[in-house]
C-alpha positions as CSV (number, residue, x, y, z in Angstrom):
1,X,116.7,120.2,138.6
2,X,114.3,123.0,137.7
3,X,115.2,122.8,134.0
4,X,114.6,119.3,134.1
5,X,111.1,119.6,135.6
6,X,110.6,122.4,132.7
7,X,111.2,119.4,130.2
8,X,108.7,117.2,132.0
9,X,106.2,119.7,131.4
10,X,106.9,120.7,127.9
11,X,107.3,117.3,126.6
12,X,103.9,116.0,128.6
13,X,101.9,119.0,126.5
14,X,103.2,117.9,122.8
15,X,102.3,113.9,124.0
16,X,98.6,115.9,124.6
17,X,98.6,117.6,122.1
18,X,99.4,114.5,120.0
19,X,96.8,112.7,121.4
20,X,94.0,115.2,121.3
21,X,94.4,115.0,117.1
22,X,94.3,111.6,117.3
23,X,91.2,111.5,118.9
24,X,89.8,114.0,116.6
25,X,90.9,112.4,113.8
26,X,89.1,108.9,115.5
27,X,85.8,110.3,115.9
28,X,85.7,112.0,112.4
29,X,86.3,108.6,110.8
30,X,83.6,106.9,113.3
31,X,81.3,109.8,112.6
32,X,81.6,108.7,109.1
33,X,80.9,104.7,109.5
34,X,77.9,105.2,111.7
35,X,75.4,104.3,109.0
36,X,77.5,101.4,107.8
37,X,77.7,99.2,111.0
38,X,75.5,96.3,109.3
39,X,77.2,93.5,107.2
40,X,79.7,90.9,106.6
41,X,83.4,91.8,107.6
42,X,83.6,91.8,103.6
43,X,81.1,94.0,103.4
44,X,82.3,96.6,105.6
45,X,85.2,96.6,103.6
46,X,83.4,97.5,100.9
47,X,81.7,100.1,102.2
48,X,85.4,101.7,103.1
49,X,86.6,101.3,99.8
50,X,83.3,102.9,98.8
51,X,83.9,105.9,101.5
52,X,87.1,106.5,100.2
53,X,86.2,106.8,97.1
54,X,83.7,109.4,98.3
55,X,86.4,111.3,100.1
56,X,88.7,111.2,96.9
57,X,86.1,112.6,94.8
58,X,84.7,115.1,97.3
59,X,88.3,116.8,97.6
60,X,88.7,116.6,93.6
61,X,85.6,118.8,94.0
62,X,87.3,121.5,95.9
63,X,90.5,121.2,93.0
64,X,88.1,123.0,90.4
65,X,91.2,124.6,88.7
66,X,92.8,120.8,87.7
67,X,91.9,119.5,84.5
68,X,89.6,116.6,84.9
69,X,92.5,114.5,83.4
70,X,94.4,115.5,86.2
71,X,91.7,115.0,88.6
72,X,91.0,111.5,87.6
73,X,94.7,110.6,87.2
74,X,94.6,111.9,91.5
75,X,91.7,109.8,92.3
76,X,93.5,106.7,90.9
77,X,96.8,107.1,92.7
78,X,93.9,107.4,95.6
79,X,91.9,104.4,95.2
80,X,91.7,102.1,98.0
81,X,92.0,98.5,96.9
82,X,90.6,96.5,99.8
83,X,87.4,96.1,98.6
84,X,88.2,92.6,97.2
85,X,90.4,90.7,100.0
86,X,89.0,87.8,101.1
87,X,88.6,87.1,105.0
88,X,90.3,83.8,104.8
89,X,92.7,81.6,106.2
90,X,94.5,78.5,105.3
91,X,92.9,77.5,108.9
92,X,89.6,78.1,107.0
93,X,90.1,76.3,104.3
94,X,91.2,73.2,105.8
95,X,88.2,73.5,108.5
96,X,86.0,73.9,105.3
97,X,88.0,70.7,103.8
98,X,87.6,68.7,107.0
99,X,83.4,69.7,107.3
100,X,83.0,68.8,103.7
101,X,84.9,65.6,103.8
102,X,86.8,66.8,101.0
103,X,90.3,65.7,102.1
104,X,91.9,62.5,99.9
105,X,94.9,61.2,101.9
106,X,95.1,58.3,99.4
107,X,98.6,59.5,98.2
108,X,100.7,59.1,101.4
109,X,100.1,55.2,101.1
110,X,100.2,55.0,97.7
111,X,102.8,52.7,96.3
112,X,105.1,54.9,93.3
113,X,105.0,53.9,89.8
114,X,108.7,53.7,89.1
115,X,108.3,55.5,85.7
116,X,111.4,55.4,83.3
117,X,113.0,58.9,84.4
118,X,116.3,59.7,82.5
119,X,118.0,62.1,85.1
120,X,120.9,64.1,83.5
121,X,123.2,66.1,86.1
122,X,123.8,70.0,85.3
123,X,125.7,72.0,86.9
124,X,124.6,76.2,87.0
125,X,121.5,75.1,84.8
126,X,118.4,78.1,84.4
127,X,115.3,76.7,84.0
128,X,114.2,80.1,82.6
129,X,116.5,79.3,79.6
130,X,114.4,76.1,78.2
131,X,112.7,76.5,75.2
132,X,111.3,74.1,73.0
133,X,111.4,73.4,69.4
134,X,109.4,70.5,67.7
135,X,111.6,67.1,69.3
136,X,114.5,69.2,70.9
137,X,115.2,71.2,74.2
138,X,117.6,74.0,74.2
139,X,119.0,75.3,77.1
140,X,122.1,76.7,78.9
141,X,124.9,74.9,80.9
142,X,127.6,77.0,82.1
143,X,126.4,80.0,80.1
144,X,127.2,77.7,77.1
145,X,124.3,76.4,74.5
146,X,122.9,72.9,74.2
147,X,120.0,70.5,72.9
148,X,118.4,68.2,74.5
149,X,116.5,65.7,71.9
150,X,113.4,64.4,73.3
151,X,113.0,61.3,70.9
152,X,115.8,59.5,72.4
153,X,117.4,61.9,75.4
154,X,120.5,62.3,73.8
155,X,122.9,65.9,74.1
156,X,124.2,67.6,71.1
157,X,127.8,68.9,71.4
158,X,128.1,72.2,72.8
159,X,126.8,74.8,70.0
160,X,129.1,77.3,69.4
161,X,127.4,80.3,71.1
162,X,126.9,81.6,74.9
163,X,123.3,82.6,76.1
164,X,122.0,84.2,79.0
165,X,118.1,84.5,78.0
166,X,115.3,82.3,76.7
167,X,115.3,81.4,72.9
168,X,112.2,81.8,71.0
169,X,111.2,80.5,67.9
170,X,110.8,82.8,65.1
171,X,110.6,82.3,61.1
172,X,112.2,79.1,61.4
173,X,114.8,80.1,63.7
174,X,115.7,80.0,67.2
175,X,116.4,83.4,68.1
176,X,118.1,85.0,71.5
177,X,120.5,88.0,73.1
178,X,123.3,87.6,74.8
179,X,124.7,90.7,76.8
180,X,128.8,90.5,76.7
181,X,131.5,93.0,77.0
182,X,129.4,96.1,76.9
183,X,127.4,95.1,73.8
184,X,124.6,93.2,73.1
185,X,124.3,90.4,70.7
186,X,120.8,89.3,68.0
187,X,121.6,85.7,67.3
188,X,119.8,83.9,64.4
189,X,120.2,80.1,64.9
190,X,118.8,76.9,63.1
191,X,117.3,74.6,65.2
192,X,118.0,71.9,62.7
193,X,121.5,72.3,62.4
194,X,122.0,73.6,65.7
195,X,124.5,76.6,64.1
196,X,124.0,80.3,64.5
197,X,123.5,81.4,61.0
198,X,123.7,85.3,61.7
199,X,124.4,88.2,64.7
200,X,123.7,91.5,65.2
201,X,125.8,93.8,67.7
202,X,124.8,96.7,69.1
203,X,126.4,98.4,72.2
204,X,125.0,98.5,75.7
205,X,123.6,101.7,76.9
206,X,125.3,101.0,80.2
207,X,127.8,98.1,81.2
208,X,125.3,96.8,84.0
209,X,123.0,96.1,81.2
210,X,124.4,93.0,81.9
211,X,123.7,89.6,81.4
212,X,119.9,89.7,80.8
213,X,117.4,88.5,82.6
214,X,114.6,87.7,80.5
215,X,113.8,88.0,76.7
216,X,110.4,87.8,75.0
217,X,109.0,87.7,71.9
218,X,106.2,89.8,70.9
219,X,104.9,90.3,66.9
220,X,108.5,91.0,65.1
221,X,110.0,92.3,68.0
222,X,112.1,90.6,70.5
223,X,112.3,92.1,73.6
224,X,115.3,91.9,76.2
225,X,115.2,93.0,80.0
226,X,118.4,93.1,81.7
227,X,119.3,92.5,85.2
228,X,117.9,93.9,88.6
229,X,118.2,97.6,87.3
230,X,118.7,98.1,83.7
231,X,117.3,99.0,80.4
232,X,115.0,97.3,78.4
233,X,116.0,96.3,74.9
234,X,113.6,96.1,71.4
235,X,114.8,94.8,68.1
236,X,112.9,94.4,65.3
237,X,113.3,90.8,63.7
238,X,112.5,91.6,60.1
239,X,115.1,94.3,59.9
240,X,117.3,93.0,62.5
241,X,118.3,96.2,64.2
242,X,117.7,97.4,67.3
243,X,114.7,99.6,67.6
244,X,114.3,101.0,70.6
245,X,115.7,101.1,74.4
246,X,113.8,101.9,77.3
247,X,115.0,103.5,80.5
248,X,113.1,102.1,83.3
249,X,114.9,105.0,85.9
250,X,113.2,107.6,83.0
251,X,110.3,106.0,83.1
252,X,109.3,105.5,87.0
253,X,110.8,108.5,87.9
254,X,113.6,106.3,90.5
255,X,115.9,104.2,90.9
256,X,114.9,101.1,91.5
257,X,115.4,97.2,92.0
258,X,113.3,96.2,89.5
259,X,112.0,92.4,88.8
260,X,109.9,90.8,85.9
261,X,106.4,89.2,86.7
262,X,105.8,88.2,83.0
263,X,104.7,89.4,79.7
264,X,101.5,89.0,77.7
265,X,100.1,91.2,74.7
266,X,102.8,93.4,74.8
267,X,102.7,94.3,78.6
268,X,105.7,93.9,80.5
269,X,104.6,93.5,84.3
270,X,107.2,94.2,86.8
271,X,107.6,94.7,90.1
272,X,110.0,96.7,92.8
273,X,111.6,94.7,95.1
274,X,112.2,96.6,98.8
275,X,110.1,97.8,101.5
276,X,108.2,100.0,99.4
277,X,106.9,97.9,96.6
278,X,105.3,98.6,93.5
279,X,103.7,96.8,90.2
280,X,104.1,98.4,87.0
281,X,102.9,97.2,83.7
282,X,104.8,98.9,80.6
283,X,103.3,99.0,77.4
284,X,106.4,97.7,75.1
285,X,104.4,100.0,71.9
286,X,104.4,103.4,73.5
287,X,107.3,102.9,76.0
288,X,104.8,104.3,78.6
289,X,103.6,102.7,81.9
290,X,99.9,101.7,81.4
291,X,99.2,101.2,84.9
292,X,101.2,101.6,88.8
293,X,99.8,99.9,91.9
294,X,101.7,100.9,95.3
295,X,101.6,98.5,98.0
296,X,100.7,99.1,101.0
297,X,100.9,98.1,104.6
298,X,96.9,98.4,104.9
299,X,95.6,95.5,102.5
300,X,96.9,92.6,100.9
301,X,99.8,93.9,99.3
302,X,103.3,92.6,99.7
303,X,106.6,93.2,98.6
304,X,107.5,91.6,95.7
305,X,110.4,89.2,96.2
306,X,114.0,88.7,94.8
307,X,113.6,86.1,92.9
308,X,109.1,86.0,91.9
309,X,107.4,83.4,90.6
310,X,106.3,84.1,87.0
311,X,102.5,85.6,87.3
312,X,99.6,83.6,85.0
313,X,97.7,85.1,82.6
314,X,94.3,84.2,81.8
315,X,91.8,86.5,79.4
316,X,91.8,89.8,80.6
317,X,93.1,88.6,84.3
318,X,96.9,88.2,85.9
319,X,97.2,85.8,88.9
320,X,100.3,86.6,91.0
321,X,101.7,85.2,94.5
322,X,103.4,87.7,96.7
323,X,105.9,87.2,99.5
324,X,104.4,83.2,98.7
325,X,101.1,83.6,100.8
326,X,99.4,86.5,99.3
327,X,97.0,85.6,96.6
328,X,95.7,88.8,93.7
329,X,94.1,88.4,90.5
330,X,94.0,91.3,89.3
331,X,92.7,92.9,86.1
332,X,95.8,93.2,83.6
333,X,94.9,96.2,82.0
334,X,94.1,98.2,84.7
335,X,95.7,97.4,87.8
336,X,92.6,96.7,89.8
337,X,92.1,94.0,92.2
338,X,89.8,91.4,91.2
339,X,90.0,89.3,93.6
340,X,92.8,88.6,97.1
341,X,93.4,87.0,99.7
342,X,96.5,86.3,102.5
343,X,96.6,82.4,103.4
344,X,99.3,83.0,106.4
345,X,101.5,80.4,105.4
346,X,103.8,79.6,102.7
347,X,101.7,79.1,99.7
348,X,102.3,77.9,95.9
349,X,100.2,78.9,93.1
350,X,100.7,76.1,90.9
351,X,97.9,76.3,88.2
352,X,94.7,78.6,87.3
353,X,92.2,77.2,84.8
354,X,88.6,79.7,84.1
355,X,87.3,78.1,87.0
356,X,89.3,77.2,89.9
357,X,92.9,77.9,91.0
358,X,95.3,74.9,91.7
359,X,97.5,75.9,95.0
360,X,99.7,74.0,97.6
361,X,100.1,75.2,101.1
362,X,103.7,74.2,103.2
363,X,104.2,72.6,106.5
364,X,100.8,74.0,108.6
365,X,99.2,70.7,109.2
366,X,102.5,68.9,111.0
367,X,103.7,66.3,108.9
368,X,100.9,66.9,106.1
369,X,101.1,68.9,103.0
370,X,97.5,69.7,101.0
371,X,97.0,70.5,97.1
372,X,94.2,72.2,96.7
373,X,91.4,72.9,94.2
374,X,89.5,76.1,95.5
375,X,86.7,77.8,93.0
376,X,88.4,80.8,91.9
377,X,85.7,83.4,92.5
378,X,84.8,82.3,96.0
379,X,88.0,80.3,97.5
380,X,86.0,77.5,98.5
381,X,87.6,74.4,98.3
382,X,86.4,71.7,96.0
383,X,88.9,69.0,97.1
384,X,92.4,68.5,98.8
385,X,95.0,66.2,98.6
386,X,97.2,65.4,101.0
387,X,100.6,64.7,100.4
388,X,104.2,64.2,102.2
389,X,105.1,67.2,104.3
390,X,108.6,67.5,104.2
391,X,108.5,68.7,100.6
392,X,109.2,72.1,100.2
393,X,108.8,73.8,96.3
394,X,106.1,72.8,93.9
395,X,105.6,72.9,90.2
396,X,102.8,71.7,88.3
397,X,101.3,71.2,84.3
398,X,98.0,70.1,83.0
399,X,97.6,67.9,80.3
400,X,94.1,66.3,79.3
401,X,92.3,67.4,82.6
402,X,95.3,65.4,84.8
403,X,97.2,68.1,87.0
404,X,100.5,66.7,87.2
405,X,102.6,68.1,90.3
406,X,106.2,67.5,91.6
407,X,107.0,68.0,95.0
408,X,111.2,68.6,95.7
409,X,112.8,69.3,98.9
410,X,116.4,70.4,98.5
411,X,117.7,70.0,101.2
412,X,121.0,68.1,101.8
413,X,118.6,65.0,103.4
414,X,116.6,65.0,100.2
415,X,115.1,61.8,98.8
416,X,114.1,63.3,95.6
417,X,111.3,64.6,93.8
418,X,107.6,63.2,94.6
419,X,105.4,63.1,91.2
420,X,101.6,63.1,91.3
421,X,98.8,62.4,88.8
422,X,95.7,64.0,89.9
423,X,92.3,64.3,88.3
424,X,91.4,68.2,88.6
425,X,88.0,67.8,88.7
426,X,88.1,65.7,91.8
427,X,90.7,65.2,93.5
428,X,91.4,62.2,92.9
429,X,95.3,60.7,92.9
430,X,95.8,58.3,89.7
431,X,99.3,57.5,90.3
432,X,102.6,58.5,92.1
433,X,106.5,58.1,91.9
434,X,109.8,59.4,93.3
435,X,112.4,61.2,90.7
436,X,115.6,60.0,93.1
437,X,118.2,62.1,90.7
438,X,116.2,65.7,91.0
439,X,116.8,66.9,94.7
440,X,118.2,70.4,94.3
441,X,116.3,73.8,93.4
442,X,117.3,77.4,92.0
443,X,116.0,80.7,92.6
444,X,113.8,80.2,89.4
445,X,112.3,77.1,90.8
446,X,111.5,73.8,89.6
447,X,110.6,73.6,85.9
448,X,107.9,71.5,84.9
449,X,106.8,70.8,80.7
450,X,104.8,68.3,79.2
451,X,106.1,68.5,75.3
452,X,105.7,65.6,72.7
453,X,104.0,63.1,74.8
454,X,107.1,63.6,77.3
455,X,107.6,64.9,81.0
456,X,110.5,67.3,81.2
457,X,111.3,68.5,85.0
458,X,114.4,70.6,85.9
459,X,115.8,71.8,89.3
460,X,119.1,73.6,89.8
461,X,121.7,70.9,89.1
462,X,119.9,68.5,86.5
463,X,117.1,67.8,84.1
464,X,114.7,64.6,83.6
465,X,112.3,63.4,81.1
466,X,110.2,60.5,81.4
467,X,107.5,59.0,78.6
468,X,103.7,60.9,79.9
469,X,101.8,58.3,82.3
């Protein structure tokens, strides 16, 4: 009994002890916001992220052996990137929708336009795999090779070559990799006669190097990523030999589950998927990470998910949608928040112009589903549309100042695809129609293209393509 009491004791004077640096710690941090107790909540956040700045540089000061290299390379892992979140709500929005009698409900009594859609069922189909050359499609269907020819919707036989990766057009060919049997394949095809004309081999660094993931061509060099943790693969075109492989474990330092965001100007933006996420963006040139951003629990960071939506590049900014209701732009070449903000609900980027972002927000107004137009500096809206809210997964194209979205849900009660014709500059719903044949969805999501005067839409199990309205 008397040891027990002992334990009482000892364990009530490390929970004070505890406390008492807590508390010291709380009144050194309000000592230091006194002054700064005026303002907007956005304000005083930028006031912390101006304080912690301070603090970063104030402790470089006492580092006075470091290089100032080094120094600077510690205040950026530092920097605080709350600045730029956006107080704001998808409750906001709509309020600010409501108020400003923005809202156009028009759609959800609208009568469909019964366009001519040519539905083809496809079983295991990747919409990452589409790519386009003049009047043909090519894609994959059950890892094998086919084209789709826009004038008249007719298949070609299968082509005699497997493909686990976009094909790009290069020097009038169609060229891809395919990742089999611990080597990975450069294959030179004509579009024209649909018939590989030449292949490289070259062995896999590792056997998980396969399939691949994503390809992408930049200048004369076509670049492969393979799956969730791999290498990353660059062959020069002219010379058709492999160039260089790139060890993303080397480079980050880890192990780690990595997924691609995109690629532009020969950046390849990735992200970590876990609980402790990350963004890198890896400069395909020097094989050298040109920027890291940690997320955090504090801000508006998320984890990246297993299966992200592709980010969208505009100028010198990258718009990206994490764990689908955090909103970032961010500055591509630096990693540094432009502009965030957390909507608290399932949201869908579907379009950014220099202006305004084009976003669709699920199931948070009952039976009611809103596309949105909100100015992309601000987050005000400009106008919403209301549409039928037991859709679940968007896509979108715009195409002569029309934003085109389809609606699926694929769910076993499906009724299809809805299709809408909206003005982008205000709101305003031109037409609408139901695609009966595309009801299903993949991890990649539903694939939208306007190509030729054509609308080409793709879900997990089939493709359709209908004249442009």
């Amino acid at each position: 009994m008397r040891n027990k009491y002992i334990m009482v004791i000892v364990t009530l004077f490390v929970c004070s002890f505890i406390l008492m640096a807590c508390s010291d710690d709380s009144i050194e941090r309000t000592n230091g916001e006194e002054n700064n107790t005026e303002g907007t909540e956005n304000d005083d956040q930028q006031n912390n992220f101006e304080l912690n700045n301070e603090d970063t540089e104030n402790h470089g000061s006492q580092d006075e052996g470091k290089s100032d290299e080094e120094q600077q390379e510690k205040e950026t892992e530092n920097q605080d990137n709350n600045g730029n979140v956006k107080d704001i709500s998808v409750d906001s929005v709509y309020e600010e929708i409501m108020d400003g009698d923005l809202l156009n409900e028009d759609a959800m009594e609208m009568e469909n336009s019964n366009l001519d859609w040519d539905t083809t069922d496809l079983m295991n189909f990747s919409n990452k795999t589409i790519s386009f050359v003049e009047n043909k499609a090519f894609f994959t269907y059950y890892m094998n090779t086919y084209a789709l020819r826009t004038v008249d919707n007719s298949y070609s036989e299968k082509i005699d070559v497997e493909s686990d990766a976009q094909m790009v057009s290069y020097d009038n060919n169609l060229v891809f990799l395919q990742a089999k049997d611990e080597a990975i394949h450069l294959h030179f095809m004509d579009p024209e006669t649909e018939k590989v004309v030449d292949t490289v081999t070259e062995d896999l660094v590792k056997a998980t190097d396969s399939p691949l993931s994503n390809t992408f061509l930049y200048e004369d060099k076509l670049v492969g990523v393979t799956g969730i943790v791999g290498n990353i693969y660059i062959f020069d075109l002219p010379t058709k030999s492999l160039e260089n492989v790139l060890n993303m474990e080397d480079i980050i330092g880890e192990k780690r589950d990595i997924r691609t965001l995109g690629f532009d100007e020969g950046i390849l933006y990735m992200g970590n998927s876990g609980i402790f996420s990350s963004l890198y963006a890896l400069d395909i040139d020097s094989g050298e990470l040109s920027w890291e951003l940690e997320l955090g629990e504090n801000n508006i960071y998320r984890q990246v998910e297993v299966s992200p939506r592709e980010a969208i590049f505009i100028e010198d900014s990258m718009y990206v949608l994490l764990e689908n209701s955090a909103y970032m732009e961010l500055d591509k070449n630096t990693g540094e928040l432009i502009n965030a903000a957390d909507f608290g609900t399932t949201t869908h980027l579907l379009h950014v112009t220099e202006e305004n972002i084009f976003m669709a927000h699920e199931n948070w107004n009952e039976e009611k589903e809103y596309i949105v137009s909100l100015n992309k500096e601000t987050l005000e809206p400009n106008w919403a549309v209301a549409v039928d809210g037991e859709k679940y997964h968007y896509s979108a194209a715009i195409h002569d100042n029309y934003l085109y979205t389809a609606v699926l849900n694929p769910f076993m009660e499906s009724d299809g695809t809805d299709w809408y014709k909206i003005n982008i500059d205000t709101g305003e719903v031109l037409a609408k129609d139901k695609i009966a044949g595309l009801k299903n969805q993949n991890a990649e999501g539903l694939f939208f293209e306007i190509i030729n005067g054509k609308m080409l839409l793709a879900d997990g199990d089939s493709i359709t393509i209908a004249p442009l309205e």
